[in-house]
N, C-alpha and C positions, 0 to 999 in steps of 0.2 A: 449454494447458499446465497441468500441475495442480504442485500444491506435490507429490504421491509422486513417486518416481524414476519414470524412462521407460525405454528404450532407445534406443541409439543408435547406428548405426555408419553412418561415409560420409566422402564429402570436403567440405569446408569450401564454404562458398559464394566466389567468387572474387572478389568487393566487399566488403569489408566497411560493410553497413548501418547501421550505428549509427546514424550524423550524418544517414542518409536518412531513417532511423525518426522520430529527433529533428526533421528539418524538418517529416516530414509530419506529426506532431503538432502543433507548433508553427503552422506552417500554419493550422490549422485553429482556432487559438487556442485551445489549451488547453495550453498549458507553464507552465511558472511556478506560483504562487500562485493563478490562475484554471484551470488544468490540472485533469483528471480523470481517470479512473481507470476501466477494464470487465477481470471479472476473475470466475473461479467462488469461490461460498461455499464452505466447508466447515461446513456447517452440524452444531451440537452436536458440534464432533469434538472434544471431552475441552477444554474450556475452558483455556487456559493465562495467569498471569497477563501484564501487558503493564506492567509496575511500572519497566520500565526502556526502553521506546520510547518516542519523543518524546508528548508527549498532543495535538499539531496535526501534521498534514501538508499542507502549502498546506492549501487550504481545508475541510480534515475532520478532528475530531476523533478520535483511535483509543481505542476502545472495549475492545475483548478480543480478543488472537491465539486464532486460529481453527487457523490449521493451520501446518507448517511444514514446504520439503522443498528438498530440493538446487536447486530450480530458482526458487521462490518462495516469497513468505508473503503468506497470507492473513488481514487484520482484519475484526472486525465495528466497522462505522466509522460517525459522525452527520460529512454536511454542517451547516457551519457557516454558509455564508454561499449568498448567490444565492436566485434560486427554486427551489430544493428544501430549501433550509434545515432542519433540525428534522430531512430522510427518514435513517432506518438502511439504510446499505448494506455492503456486501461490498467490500471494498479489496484488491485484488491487486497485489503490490508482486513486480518484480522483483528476486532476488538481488541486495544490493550489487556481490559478488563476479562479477556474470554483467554489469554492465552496460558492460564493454567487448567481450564474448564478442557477436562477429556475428551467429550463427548463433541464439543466446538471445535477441537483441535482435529478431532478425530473427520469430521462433518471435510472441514477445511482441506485438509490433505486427499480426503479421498478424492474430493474436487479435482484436484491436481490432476492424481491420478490418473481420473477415469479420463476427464477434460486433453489431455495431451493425446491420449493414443485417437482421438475422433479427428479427424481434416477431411472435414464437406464443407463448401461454400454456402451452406447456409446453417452454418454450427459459428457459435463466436470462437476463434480461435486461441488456445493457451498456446503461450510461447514456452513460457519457465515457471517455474516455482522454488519456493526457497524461502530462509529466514536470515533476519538481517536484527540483528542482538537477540532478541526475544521472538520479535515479532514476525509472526508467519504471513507471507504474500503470494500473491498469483497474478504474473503481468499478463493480460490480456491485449488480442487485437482490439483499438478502441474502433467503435461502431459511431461514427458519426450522423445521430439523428437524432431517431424518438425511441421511445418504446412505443405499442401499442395501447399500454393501460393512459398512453398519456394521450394521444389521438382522441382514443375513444374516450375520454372524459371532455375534451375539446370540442366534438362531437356531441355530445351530451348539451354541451354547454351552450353550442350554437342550435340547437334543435335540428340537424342533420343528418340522414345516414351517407354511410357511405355506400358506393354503387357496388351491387351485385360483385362482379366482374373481379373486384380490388377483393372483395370481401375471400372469396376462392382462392385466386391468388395468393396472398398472406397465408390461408389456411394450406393449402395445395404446397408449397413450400415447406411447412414448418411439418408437414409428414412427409414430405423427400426426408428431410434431417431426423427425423425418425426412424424413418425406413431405414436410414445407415446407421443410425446406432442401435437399433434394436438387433441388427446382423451384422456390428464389426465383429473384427477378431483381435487377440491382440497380436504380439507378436512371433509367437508359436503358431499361430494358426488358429487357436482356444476361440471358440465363441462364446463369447465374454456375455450376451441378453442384458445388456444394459437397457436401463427403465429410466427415466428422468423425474419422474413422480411429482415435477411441478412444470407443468407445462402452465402458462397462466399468460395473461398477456402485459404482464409488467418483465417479462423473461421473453417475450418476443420483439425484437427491437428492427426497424425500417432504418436505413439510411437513406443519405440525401439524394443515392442513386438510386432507392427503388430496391436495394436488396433484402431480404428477409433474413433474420439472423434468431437461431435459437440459442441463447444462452441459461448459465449459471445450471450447470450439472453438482450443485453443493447436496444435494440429498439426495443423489441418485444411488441406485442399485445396482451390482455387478451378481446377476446371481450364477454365474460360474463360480463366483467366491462366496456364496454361501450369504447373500443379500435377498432373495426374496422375501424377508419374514418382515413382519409388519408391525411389532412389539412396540413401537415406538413410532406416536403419528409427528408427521414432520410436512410443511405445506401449510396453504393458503386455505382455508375454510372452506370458504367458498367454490374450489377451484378442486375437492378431491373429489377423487367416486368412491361409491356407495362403499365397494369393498375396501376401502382405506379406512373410512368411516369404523366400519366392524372388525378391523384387522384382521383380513384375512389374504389370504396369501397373493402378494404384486407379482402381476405380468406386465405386460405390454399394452394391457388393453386398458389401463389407468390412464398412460400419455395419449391414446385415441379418444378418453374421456374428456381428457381435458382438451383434446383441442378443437373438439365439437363444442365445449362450452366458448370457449372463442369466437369460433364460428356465428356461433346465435348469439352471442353480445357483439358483434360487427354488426349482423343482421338486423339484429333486432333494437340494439342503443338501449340495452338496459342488461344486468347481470339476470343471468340464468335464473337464480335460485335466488331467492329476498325473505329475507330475517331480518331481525330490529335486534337480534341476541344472538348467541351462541344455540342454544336449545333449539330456537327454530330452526336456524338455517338448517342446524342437522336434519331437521327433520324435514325441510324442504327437499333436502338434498336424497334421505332417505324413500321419501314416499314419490320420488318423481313430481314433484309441484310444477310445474311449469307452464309458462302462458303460453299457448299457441303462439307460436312466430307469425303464423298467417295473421293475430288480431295487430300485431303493432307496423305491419309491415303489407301493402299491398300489391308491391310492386314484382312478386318473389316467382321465379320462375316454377310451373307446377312439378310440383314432385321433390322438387329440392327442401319442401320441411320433413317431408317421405323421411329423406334419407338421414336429417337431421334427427328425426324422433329415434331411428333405429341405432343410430351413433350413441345415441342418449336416453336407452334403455338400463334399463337398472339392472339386469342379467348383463354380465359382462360376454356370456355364451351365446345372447340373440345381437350382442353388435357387433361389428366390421373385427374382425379379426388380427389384421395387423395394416399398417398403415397403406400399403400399398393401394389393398381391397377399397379402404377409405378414399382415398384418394380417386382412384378410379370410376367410385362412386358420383362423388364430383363432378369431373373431368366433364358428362353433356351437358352442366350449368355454366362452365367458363366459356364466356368469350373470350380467349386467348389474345384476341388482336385489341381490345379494352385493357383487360386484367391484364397488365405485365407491367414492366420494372419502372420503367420512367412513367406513366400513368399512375400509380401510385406514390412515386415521390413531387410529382409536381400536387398532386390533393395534398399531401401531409407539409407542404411548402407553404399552399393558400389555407390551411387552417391556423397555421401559426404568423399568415403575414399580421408584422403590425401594422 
């Protein structure tokens, strides 16, 4: 669940989870004042002050709102108390307004959830979660940067691309962390097939070291628990595949959708799919529209839109099968000794110098 709007349309779930949400937190002993909180940063997203929210939340002091959106808010927050005391984290609060909404609560927890059992160094990490009077939270590692949807709008802005090399990189990353969440286990050993189903580049975030970070697992699928089904579209417009579009049944090959469209908006300095409404984009997105990457880009190494068009087939059957394969595919367009970690935070450093 990210603090931007999503989409949404379906039927309601037939329980309302809340009070389930709340025991299983609780449970686990983290409600109250010892409660925790896992939850994505929005790192550097235009600082706002926080002059008027409380300066403690159970046990973490709030530092500076980060982001704000219909469905959450995000702080940059210091534990106060326990052993971690002193660490800066990422606080994600659910909407006041949302915390008798089932379906939000429902959304929120699963987050948690799934978010805890993943630890890969290019996954945003959940510490805890837990609710503190009403209000349900997720403290997250906070990711000191950008996102990407903010670069590339930066980008945009200055009339720029960025170099080949970064563009891999970023992408080349964000399916290593795929690649381990599409094959964790949880703790029984159970291969959990989780999906992320919003892979997008406001959910891909750069720190000031260069690192790649995939976050906000809020409408992901576990379909060992019976989450494949697609009844209910949840995601960025722009940002799903075709088979989400039609609700039909989520794999793995939706997050290799979306992070080919990544890809060719780093590429290319413009989104994939262009609609002025709702009705087009679908049908942008539906009918494959897209501009040759070769017209807006001439610098692109041969065969690399190859591999991009085949990522970005509308058959989920003729593209890359799981992220590996993708990646792999990659792999002879990186220059590895360009494309790596400080190379890419010193670019996202001089985009943003004042």
């Amino acid at each position: 669940m990210h603090p931007s709007g999503t989409v949404a349309a379906g039927a309601q779930p037939a329980r309302h989870p809340a009070a389930r949400a709340g025991d299983r937190l609780r449970a686990r002993g983290e409600g109250g004042s010892e409660g925790g909180c896992a939850g994505c940063a929005q790192p550097g997203a235009g600082a706002v002050s926080v002059a008027k929210a409380p300066p403690r939340f159970g046990r973490f002091e709030i530092l500076q709102l980060l982001g704000r959106g219909g469905m959450a808010e995000v702080y940059k927050a210091r534990i106060v108390e326990g052993t971690r005391a002193g660490q800066v984290i990422a606080l994600k609060r659910l909407a006041p307004k949302l915390a008798a909404d089932p379906e939000a609560v429902d959304l929120f927890t699963v987050e948690a959830d799934v978010s805890r059992l993943l630890k890969h160094p290019n996954i945003v990490e959940v510490l805890e979660a837990g609710v503190v009077g009403e209000m349900y939270y997720l403290a997250m590692e906070y990711v000191d940067g950008r996102d990407l949807g903010m670069v590339l709008a930066r980008c945009r802005e200055r009339k720029i691309f960025l170099p080949v090399p970064f563009a891999l990189y970023i992408v080349r990353r964000v399916l290593d962390a795929l690649a381990y969440a599409h094959e964790a286990r949880g703790p029984t050993g159970l291969h959990l097939n989780i999906i992320h189903c919003d892979v997008s580049p406001s959910n891909l975030f750069i720190s000031r070291l260069g690192e790649i970070k995939l976050g906000d697992f809020g409408i992901a699928k576990v379909r060992s628990m019976g989450g494949d089904s697609n009844e209910t579209l949840w995601g960025k417009l722009a940002y799903l595949a075709p088979e989400q579009l039609d609700r039909g049944p989520l794999t793995p090959r939706v997050d290799l959708w979306g992070s080919a469209l990544a890809l060719y908006e780093i590429l290319g300095n413009q989104r994939t799919f262009q609609g002025s409404n709702t009705e087009q984009l679908q049908q942008a997105v539906r009918h494959g529209q897209i501009q040759p990457l070769e017209e807006l880009r001439k610098d692109l190494p041969s065969g690399l839109a190859h591999v991009l068009r085949r990522a970005l087939n509308r058959d989920p059957d003729k593209r890359y099968q799981t992220a590996a394969e993708f990646s792999d595919a990659l792999k002879p367009f990186h220059d590895e000794m360009v494309g790596e970690a400080l190379g890419i935070a010193s670019v996202v450093r001089g985009l943003f110098k004042q």
